[in-house]
Structures are given as C-alpha cells and as structure tokens.
C-alpha positions as CSV (number, residue, x, y, z in Angstrom):
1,X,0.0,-4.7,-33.0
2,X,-0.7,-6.7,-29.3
3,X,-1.6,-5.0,-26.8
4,X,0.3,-5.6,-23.8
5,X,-2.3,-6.1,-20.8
6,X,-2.8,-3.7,-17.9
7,X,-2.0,-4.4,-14.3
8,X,-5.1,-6.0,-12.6
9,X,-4.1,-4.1,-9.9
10,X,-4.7,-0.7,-12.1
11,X,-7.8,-2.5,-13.7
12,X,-9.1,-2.8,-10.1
13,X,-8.2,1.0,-9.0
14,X,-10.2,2.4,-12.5
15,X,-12.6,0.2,-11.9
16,X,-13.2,1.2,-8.0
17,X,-12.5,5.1,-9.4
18,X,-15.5,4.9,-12.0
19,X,-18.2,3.1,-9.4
20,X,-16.7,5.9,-7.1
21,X,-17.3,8.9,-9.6
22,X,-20.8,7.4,-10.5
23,X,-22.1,7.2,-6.9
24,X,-22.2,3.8,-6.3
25,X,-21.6,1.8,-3.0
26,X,-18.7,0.8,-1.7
27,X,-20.2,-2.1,-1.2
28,X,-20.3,-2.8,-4.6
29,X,-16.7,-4.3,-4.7
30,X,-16.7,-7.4,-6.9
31,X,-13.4,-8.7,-5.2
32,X,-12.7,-10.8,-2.0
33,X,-8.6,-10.4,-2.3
34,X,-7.4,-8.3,0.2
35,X,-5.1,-6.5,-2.0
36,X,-7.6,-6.0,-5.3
37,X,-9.8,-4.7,-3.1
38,X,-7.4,-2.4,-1.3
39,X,-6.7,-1.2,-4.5
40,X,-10.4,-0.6,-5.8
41,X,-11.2,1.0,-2.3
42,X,-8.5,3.6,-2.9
43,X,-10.2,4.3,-6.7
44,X,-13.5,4.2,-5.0
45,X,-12.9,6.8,-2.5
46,X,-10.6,9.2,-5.0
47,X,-13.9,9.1,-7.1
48,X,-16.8,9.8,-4.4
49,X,-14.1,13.0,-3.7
50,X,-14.3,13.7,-7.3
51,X,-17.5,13.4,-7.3
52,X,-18.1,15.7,-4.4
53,X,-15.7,18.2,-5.7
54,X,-18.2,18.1,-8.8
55,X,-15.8,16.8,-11.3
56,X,-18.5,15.0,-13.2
57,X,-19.3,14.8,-17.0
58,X,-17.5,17.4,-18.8
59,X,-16.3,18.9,-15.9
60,X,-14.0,15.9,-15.1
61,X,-13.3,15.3,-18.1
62,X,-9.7,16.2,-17.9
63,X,-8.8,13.7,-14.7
64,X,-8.3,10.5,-16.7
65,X,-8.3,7.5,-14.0
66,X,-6.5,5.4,-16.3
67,X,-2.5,7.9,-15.3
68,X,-3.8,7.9,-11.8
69,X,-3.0,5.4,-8.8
C-alpha cells in the first residue's frame, strides 16, 4: 500500500517541534522560505515550552508532534 506524503508544511512544524524539544537553536532552521520557516518557528517554540515544562523522554511521551499544528 502507497503512502500518501505529508504536508511539507507539517514536515517543517515536526521538524522545528523536535530541534525545539531537544534544545537546539532557533537558529538552526534549515529553511529560507518565509512560510516553512514560519511554520518550523511555531514547532520550534511549542517544543522549547515543552521542554521547559519538562515533557522530555518518557514524560512526553504522550504529546505526539506528528496530531499537533
């Protein structure tokens, strides 16, 4: 069975929500569209609050980044 491929816009918001979680810079954002990056921003910055919350490792195991955004 195909797998139908995921929004790049939702690729770019898991993708900004996991550098988030993890700690990494938001400097770290691969894209130079305006709108990929919006969208990776708002992942980024739902993850560092995540992160500060302390919903890391198993913790956070339940918030699945792939429903949200």
């Amino acid at each position: 069975m195909k797998r139908q491929k995921r929004d790049r816009f939702q690729r770019a918001y898991v993708h900004g929500y996991k550098a988030g979680v993890s700690g990494r810079s938001r400097d770290d954002c691969p894209s130079q569209d305006i709108d990929l990056r919006e969208y990776w921003m708002s992942g980024w910055r739902e993850g560092r609050g995540d992160q500060w919350s302390g919903m890391t490792g198993v913790s956070g195991i339940h918030k699945n980044p792939m429903v949200a955004g």
